[in-house]
C-alpha positions in Angstrom: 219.5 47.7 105.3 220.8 51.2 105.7 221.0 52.7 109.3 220.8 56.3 109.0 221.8 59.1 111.8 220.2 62.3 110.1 219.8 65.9 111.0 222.5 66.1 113.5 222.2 69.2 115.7 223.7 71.3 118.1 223.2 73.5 121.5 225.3 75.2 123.6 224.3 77.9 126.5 224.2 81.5 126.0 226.9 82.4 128.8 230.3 82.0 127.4 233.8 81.6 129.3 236.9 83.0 128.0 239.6 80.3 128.7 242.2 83.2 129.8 239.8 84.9 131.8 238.9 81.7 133.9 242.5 81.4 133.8 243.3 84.0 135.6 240.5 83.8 138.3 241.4 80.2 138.9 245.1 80.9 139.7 243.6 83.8 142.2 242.2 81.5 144.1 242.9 81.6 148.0 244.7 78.4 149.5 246.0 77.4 146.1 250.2 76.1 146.7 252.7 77.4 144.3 252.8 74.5 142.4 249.0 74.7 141.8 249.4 78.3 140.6 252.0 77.2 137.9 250.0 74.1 137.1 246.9 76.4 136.9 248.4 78.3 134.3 250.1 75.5 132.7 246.8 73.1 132.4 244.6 76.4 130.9 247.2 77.6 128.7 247.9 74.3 126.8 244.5 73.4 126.9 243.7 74.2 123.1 240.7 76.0 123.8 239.8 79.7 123.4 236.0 79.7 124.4 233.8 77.4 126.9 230.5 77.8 127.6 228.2 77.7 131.0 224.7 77.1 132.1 226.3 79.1 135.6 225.0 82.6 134.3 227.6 84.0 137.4 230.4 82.4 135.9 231.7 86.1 134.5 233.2 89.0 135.8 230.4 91.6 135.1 227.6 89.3 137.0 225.1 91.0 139.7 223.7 87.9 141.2 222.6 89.5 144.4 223.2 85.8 146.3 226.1 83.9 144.4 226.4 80.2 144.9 229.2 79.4 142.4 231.3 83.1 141.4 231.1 86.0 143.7 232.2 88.6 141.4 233.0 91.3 143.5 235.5 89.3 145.4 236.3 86.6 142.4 236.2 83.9 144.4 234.6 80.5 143.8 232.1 79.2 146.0 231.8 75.8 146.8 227.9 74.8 147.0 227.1 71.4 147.8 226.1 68.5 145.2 222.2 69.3 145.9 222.8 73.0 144.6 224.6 71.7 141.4 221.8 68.9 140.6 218.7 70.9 141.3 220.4 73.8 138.6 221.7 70.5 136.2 217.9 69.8 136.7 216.5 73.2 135.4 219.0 73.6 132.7 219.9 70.4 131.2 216.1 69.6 130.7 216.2 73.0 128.4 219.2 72.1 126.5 217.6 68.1 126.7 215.0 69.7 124.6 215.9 72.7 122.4 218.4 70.0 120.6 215.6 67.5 120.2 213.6 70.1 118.3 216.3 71.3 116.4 216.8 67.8 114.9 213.2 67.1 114.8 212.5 70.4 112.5 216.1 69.8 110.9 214.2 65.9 109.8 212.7 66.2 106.0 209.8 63.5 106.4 209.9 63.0 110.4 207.3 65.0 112.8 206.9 64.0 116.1 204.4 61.4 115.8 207.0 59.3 113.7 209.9 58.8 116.8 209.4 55.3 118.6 212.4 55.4 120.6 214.0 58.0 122.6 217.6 57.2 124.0 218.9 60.2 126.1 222.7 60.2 127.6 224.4 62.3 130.1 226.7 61.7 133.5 226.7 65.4 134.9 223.3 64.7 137.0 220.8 62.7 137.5 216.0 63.0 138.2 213.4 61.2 137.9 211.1 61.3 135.7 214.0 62.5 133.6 214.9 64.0 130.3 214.0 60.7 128.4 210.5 61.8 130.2 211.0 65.4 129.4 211.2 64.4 125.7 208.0 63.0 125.3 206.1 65.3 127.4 207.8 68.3 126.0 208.0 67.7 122.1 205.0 66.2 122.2 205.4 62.3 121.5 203.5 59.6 121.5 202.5 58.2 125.4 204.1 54.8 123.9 207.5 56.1 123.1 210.3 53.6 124.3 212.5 56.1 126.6 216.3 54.9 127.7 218.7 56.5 129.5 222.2 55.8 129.7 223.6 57.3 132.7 226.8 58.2 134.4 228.8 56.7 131.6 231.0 59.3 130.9 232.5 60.9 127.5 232.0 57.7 125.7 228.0 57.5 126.0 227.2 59.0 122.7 228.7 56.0 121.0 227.0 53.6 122.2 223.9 55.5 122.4 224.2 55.6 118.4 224.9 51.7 118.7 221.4 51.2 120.6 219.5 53.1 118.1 221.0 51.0 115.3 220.2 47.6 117.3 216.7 48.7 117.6 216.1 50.1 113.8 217.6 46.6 112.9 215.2 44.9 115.0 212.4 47.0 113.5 212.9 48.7 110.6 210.0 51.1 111.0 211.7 52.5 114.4 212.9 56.2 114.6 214.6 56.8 117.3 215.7 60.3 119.2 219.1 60.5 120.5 220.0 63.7 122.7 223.4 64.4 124.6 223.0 66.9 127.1 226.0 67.6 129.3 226.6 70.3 132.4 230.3 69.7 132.9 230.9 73.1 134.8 228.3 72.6 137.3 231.6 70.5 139.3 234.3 72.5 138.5 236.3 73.6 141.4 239.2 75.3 142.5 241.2 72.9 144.2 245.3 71.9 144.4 245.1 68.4 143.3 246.8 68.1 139.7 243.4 66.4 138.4 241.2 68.7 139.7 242.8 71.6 137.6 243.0 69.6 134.1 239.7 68.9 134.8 238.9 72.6 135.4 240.6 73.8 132.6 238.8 71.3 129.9 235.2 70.7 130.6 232.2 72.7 129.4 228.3 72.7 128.6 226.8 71.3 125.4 223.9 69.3 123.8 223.3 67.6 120.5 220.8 65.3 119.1 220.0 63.6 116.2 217.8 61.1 114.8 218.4 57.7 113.5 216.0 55.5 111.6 215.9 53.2 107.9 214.5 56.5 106.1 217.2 57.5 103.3 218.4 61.8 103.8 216.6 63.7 101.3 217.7 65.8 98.3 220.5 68.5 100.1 220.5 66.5 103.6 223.8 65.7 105.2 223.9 62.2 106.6 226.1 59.5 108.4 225.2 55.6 107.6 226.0 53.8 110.9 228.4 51.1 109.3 229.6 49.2 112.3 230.6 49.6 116.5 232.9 48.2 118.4 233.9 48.5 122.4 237.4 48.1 123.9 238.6 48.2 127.3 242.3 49.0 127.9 244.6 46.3 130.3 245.1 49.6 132.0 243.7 52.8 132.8 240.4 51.8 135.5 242.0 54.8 137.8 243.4 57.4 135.5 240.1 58.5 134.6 237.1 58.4 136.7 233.8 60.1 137.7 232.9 60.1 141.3 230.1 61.8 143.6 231.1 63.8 146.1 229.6 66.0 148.7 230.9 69.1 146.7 229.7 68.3 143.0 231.3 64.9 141.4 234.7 64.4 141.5 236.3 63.5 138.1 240.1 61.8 137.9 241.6 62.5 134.6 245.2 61.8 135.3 248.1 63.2 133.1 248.8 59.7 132.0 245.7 58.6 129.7 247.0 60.3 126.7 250.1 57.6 127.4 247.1 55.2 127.9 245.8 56.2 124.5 249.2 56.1 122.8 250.1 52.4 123.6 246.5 51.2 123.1 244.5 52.9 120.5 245.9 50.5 117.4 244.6 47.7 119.1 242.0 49.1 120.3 240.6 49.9 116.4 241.4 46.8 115.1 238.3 44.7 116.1 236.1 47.7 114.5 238.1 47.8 111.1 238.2 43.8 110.8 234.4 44.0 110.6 234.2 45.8 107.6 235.7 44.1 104.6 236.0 46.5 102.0 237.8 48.4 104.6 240.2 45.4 105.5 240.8 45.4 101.7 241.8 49.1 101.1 244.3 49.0 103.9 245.6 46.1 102.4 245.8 47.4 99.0 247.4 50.4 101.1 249.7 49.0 102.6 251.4 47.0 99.4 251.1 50.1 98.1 252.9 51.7 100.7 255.7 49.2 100.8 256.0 49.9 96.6 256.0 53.9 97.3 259.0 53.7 100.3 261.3 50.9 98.2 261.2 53.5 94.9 262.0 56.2 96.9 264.6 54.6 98.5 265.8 53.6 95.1 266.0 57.6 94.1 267.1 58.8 96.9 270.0 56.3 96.7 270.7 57.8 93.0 270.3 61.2 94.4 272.6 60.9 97.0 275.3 58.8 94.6 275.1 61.8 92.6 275.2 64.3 94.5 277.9 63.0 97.2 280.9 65.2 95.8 278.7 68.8 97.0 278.0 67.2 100.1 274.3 67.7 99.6 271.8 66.0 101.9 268.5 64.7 100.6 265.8 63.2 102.8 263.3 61.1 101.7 259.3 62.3 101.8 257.2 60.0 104.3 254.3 58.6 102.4 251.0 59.4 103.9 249.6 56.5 106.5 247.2 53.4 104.3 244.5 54.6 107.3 244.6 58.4 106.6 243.8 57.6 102.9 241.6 54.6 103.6 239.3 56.8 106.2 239.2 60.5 105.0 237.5 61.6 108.1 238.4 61.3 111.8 235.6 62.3 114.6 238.2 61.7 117.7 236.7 62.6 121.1 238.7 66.1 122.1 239.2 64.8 125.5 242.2 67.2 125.5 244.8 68.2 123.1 248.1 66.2 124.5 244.8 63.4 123.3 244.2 64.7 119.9 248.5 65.0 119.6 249.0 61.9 120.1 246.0 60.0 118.0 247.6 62.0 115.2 251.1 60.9 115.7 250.3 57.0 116.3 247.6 56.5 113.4 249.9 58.8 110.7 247.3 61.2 110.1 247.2 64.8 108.6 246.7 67.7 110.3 243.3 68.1 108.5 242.0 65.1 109.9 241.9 66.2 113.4 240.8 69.6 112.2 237.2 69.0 113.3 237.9 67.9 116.4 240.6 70.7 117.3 238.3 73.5 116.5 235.2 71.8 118.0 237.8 71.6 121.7 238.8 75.9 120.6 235.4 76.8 120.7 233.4 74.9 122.7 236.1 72.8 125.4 235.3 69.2 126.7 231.5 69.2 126.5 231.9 64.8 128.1 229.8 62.8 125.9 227.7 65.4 123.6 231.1 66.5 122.2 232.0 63.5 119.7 228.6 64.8 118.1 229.8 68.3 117.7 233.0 67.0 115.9 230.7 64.5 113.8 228.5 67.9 112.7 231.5 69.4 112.1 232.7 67.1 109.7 229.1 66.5 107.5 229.5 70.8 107.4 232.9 70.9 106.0 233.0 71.6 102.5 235.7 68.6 101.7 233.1 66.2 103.0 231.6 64.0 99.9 229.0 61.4 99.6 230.8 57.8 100.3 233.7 59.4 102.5 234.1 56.8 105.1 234.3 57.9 108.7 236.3 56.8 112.2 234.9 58.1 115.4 236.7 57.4 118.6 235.3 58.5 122.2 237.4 57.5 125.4 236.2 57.4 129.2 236.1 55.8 132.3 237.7 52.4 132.8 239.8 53.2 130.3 237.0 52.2 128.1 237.4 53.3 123.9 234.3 53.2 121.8 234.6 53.6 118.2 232.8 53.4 115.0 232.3 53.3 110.8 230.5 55.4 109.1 229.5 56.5 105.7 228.7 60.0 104.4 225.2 60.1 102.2 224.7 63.6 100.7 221.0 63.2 100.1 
C-alpha cells in the first residue's frame, strides 16, 4: 500500500525583511565590539538569502507603532522584550499561519473535505499554549470532535520529517486514516542583537513560514502533484549535541548554531544516508549498477586520455579528464536538503557529487524565504513537485538536520496524478 503526501502548501507572512536592510540595522546596533560588526556583516552577506519574512509588523524602517516592543524605528534600535512578549505574539500569529496552511491543503485535496481528516499532527519549536494549534485545527477548520491531535514540540528544524513519518505509521496502521500535517514556525520572534558569534548566524538565517499537507492511502488525481512516502530513517551524529541547540531564555530562546556543523555535516552525512538507502532495494541496485558503471566510464577515459596525451606530448598540450557524474545524483534526480545555511547546502553538494541543479530548490527556497526551522524542508519539497523537470517516478532524498546533531532523512516517489 501506497502512502501518499498530497496537496502540499505553503504560507509565509505579509511583512517582508530585506536581508541587506536588516544587515545594516543589525551592525548599528549599540554595544556591538568590532569583531561583531565585521562578523555582522560577514554572517548576513554570505547568508544566501535575499528576502525573509516576519510576523513582527515593526520589523521595517517605515513602521509607526506608536509603542514598539521589538524595532523602534525612529531610533533603529532593537528592543529586547521578554520571553512572555514573544510567546503571547507566537500565540496570535502562529495560530493564523497554523490555520491558513491547513486550508490551503485541505481546498488544494481533490476528494478530501474536512470531515474525511482523522489525524492531525502539528510541529513547531518557536513557542509553545495550551489548548494548542493541534486544537486550533479542529476547532477552526471545522473537524470532527474525534480527530486524533499530536504535537511534536520543541524539536527543532528536523520535525517535519518525522512528522511525515508519524502520518505514514498511522495510515499503515489504518488505511482509512487521513491525516493533517501543518509546520508553522516564528523564528524571528528570538532574534536578537547580541556579540556572541551564534547569536549573529542565527540572526542572519532564520525566518517565518508554514506549510501543510495531507497524507492518507487515496491515490492524487488526474493533474495532482504528489510524493509517495517510500521509507524514513533517523541518525544521530557521534558529535554535534552542543553545536546546535535551542534553549529558553528570559529574553526569547536562545539557539547555538556553531560555525562548525556544516564540518559536522561534511564528515557524517554518507553515513548518516546509508541506513535510509539500504532499505530500499531497487535503490541499492541502481547504485550498484551505478557504480560498475562508474568504474567502466573512469577506466575508458583513462584509456583516451592516455592516447590523447601520447599523441599529443610533442605540442605540449594538456588534457584533463571529465569527472563522471556521482551513481547518487543519477540514481536520486531530486534532493530536498534542509537550507539550514549555505556553507550547509556547499558542502552536501560537494560530499554526495551532486549538480548544481539538485540543490537548486533548496538554494532558492533559503534566497527567498531564509531558515523558516522545521516548515522549510516542505517549502523545498513544493518546490521540487512545481519544477517543470519533475516527472512521475522521479525518486526523491530529503535531509533535515537539528539539535543533537540529529539528521532525518527520507525516499520518496513523485506520482503525477
Amino acid at each position: 500500500m501506497a502512502v501518499t503526501l498530497r496537496a502540499l502548501q505553503t504560507v509565509v507572512p505579509p511583512t517582508v525583511l530585506v536581508q541587506e536592510q536588516v544587515r545594516d540595522i543589525f551592525a548599528a546596533q549599540p554595544g556591538l565590539s568590532r569583531l561583531a560588526q565585521r562578523l555582522v556583516t560577514a554572517s548576513f552577506n554570505l547568508s544566501g538569502i535575499d528576502t525573509r519574512h516576519t510576523v513582527i509588523e515593526e520589523l521595517t524602517l517605515d513602521s509607526e507603532a506608536a509603542d514598539p516592543q521589538f524595532f523602534d524605528a525612529a531610533t533603529q534600535r532593537l528592543l529586547v522584550p521578554g520571553t512572555r512578549v514573544r510567546n503571547e505574539l507566537y500565540i496570535e500569529q502562529a495560530t493564523t499561519l497554523f490555520v491558513e496552511a491547513g486550508r490551503r491543503a485541505l481546498a488544494a485535496c481533490p476528494g478530501v473535505v474536512a470531515a474525511d481528516i482523522t489525524h492531525v499532527v502539528t510541529v513547531s519549536c518557536t513557542g509553545f499554549y495550551a489548548p494548542g494549534p493541534d486544537y486550533m485545527l479542529v476547532r477552526e477548520l471545522g473537524l470532527a470532535p474525534s480527530t486524533q491531535r499530536y504535537h511534536l514540540g520543541f524539536m527543532g528544524c528536523y520535525a517535519s520529517m518525522p512528522a511525515l513519518r508519524t502520518a505514514k505509521q498511522f495510515v499503515q496502521a489504518d488505511p482509512n486514516a487521513v491525516v493533517l500535517v501543518v509546520s508553522a514556525e516564528l523564528c524571528s520572534l528570538h532574534l536578537r542583537t547580541s556579540s556572541d558569534p551564534d547569536t549573529i548566524v542565527a540572526s542572519s538565517l532564520f525566518s517565518d513560514g508554514a506549510a501543510a499537507g495531507i497524507v492518507s492511502s487515496r491515490p492524487p488525481v488526474a493533474g495532482e502533484n504528489a510524493l509517495d512516502l517510500d521509507h524514513f530513517e533517523t541518525v544521530i551524529t557521534p558529535v554535534g549535541e552542543g553545536d546546535m541547540a535551542w534553549k529558553i531564555g528570559d529574553e526569547g530562546f536562545e539557539m547555538i548554531l556553531s560555525s562548525y556543523v556544516p564540518h559536522i555535516i561534511d564528515e557524517h552525512i554518507e553515513s548518516a544516508l546509508a541506513p535510509l538507502f539500504g532499505r530500499d532495494e531497487s535503490l541499492t541496485r541502481a547504485l550498484a549498477a551505478e557504480v560498475v558503471a562508474e568504474a567502466g566510464a573512469l577506466a575508458e577515459q583513462a584509456q583516451e586520455q592516455q592516447q590523447a596525451q601520447d599523441g599529443g606530448a610533442a605540442s605540449g598540450q594538456v588534457l584533463t579528464m571529465p569527472t563522471p557524474a556521482s551513481p547518487l545524483s543519477t540514481a536520486i534526480a531530486h534532493w530536498a536538503i534542509h537550507p539550514g545555511g549555505r556553507s550547509i547546502l556547499d558542502k552536501t553538494e560537494a560530499k554526495l557529487g551532486l549538480t548544481e541543479a539538485q540543490l537548486l530548490p533548496s538554494r532558492e527556497v533559503l534566497r527567498t524565504n531564509g531558515n523558516m526551522s522545521s516548515a522549510t524542508i516542505l517549502f523545498v519539497m513544493k518546490e521540487i513537485l512545481d519544477g517543470a523537470a519533475t516527472a512521475d517516478g522521479d525518486r526523491v532524498c530529503a535531509m533535515a538536520f537539528g539539535p543533537g546533531l540529529t539528521v532525518e532523512s527520507g525516499l520518496m516517489t513523485v506520482r503525477r496524478g
